[in-house]
N, C-alpha and C positions, 0 to 999 in steps of 0.2 A: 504494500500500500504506500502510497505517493506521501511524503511530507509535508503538508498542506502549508507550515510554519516556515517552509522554505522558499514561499514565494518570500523575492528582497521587497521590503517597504518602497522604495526608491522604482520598484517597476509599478507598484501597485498604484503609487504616488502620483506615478507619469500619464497614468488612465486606462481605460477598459480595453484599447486597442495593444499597449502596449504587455497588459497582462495578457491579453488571450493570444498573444504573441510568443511569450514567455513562455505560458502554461504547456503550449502545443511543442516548443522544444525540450521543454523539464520535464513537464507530468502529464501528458497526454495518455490517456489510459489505455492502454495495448484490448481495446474490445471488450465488450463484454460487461456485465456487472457482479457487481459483488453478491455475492448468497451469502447470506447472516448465518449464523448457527444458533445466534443468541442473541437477543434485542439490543447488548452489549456491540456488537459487532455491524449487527446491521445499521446500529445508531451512525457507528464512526465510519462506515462505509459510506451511510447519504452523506453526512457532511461532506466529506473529503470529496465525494464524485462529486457535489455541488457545488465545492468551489473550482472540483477541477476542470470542474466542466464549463467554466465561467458561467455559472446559471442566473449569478448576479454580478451590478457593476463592480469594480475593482474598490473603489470607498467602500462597498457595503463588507467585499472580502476586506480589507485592510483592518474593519472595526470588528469583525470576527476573527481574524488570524489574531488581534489584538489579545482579548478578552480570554479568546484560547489559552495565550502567553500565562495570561495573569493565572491562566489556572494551573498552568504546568503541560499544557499542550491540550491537541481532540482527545488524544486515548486519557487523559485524566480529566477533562472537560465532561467527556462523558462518563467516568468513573463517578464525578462528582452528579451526573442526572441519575446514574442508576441508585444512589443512593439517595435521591427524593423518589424512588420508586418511578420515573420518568413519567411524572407525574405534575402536570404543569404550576400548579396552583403551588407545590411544594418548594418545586424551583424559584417560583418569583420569590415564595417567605422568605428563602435560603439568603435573597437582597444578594448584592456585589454585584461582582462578575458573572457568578452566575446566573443570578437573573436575568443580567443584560444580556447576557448570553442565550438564555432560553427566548427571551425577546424577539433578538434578531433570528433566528430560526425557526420558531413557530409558525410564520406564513410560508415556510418553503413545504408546499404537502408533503415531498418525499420525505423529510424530516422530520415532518409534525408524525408520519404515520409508525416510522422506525422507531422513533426518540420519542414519544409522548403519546400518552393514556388520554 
């Protein structure tokens, strides 16, 4: 799986052209999608294909790669949903990062349906 925290700020910064520039020489995903084994999995898989897929502008990724940071990355972003039970309402209480986190991802359906109850 693609390191979503390895898009540079400075490409994200530059705009949407120059990330989905970037994205398709870094982390263009070789086909296919991810199969979850476990809501764990498939959480971190929408994300990362979300952003790899540039499914949003480069701001909106930069304010997610962000957030991610503060958490300790997607695989501990989303360690930190599964222990609100990925469960939306638990997330916002959680407040921070996390919350802001669950914010910005909640309107992406693929996300909402993997990552959240």
């Amino acid at each position: 799986m693609s390191k979503v925290t390895s898009i540079p700020d400075d490409v994200l910064l530059a705009g949407d052209e120059a990330t989905a520039t970037w994205i398709q020489a870094n982390l263009a995903p070789s086909g296919g999608s991810l199969t979850a084994r476990a809501d764990v999995f498939g959480c971190i898989g929408a994300i990362t294909l979300a952003i790899a897929g540039v499914a949003f502008p480069a701001a909106k990724i930069l304010k997610i790669k962000k957030l991610a940071d503060e958490l300790g990355g997607v695989a501990k972003a989303v360690q930190l949903l599964w222990g609100a039970s990925f469960n939306f309402e638990k997330v916002q209480a959680a407040g921070g990062a996390l919350a802001a986190l669950g914010a910005e991802l909640i309107g992406i359906s693929e996300i909402k349906a993997k990552c959240f109850t």
